[in-house]
N, C-alpha and C positions, 0 to 999 in steps of 0.2 A: 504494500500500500504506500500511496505518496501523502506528501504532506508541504502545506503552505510555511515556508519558511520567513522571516522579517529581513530586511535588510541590512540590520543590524546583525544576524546572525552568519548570512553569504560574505559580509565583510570581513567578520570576524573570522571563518572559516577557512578566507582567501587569502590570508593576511593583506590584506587592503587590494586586493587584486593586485598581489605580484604574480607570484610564476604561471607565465604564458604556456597550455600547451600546444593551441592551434587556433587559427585565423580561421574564418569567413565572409561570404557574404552576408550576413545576418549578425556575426555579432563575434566576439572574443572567449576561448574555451581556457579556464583558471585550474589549477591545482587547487584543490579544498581539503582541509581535514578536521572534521568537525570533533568536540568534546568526548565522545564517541570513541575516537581513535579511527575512523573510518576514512575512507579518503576517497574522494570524489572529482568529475570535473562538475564546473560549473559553467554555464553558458551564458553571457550577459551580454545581451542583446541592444544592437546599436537603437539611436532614438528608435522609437514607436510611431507610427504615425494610426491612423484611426484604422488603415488598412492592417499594418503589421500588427495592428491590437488583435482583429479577428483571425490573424492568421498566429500568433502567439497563444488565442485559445484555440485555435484547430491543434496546434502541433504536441499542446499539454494532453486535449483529450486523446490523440491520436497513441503519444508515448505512455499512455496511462494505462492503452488497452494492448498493447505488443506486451508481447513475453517470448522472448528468444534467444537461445545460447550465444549466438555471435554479436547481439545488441546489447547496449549498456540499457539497465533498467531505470527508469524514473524514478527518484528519491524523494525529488518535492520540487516547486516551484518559488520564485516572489512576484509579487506583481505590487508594488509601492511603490505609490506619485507615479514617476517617469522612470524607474528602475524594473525591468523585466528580468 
């Protein structure tokens, strides 16, 4: 199951989004390792516009219902102010 994360917590995580693992066209992929000991990427996605909002919730429900060996699995999202 996923879960809605704060921004406060993806920062902390990322340590203020240092380490780069990989670029897009949609957004920047971070090193995270949450309180947990878990270690994740994190995807944070360039501005939003009202289009990339709808397409930011298709790609949450979309990741939410895959479940597959060669795919990383969704852990949780943020979505505050203008931070996706």
């Amino acid at each position: 199951m996923f879960r809605k994360f704060s921004y406060k917590e993806i920062k902390k995580a990322t340590d203020n989004f240092t380490t780069v693992i990989g670029e897009g066209g949609f957004g920047v992929v971070y090193k995270a390792q949450f309180s947990d000991g878990s270690v994740v990427a994190v995807k944070r996605m360039n501005k939003v516009s009202e289009q990339g909002e709808d397409e930011f919730c298709k790609e949450i429900e979309l990741l939410a219902r895959l479940h597959h060996r060669h795919l990383v699995a969704l852990r949780g999202f943020c979505a505050e102010k203008h931070e996706r």
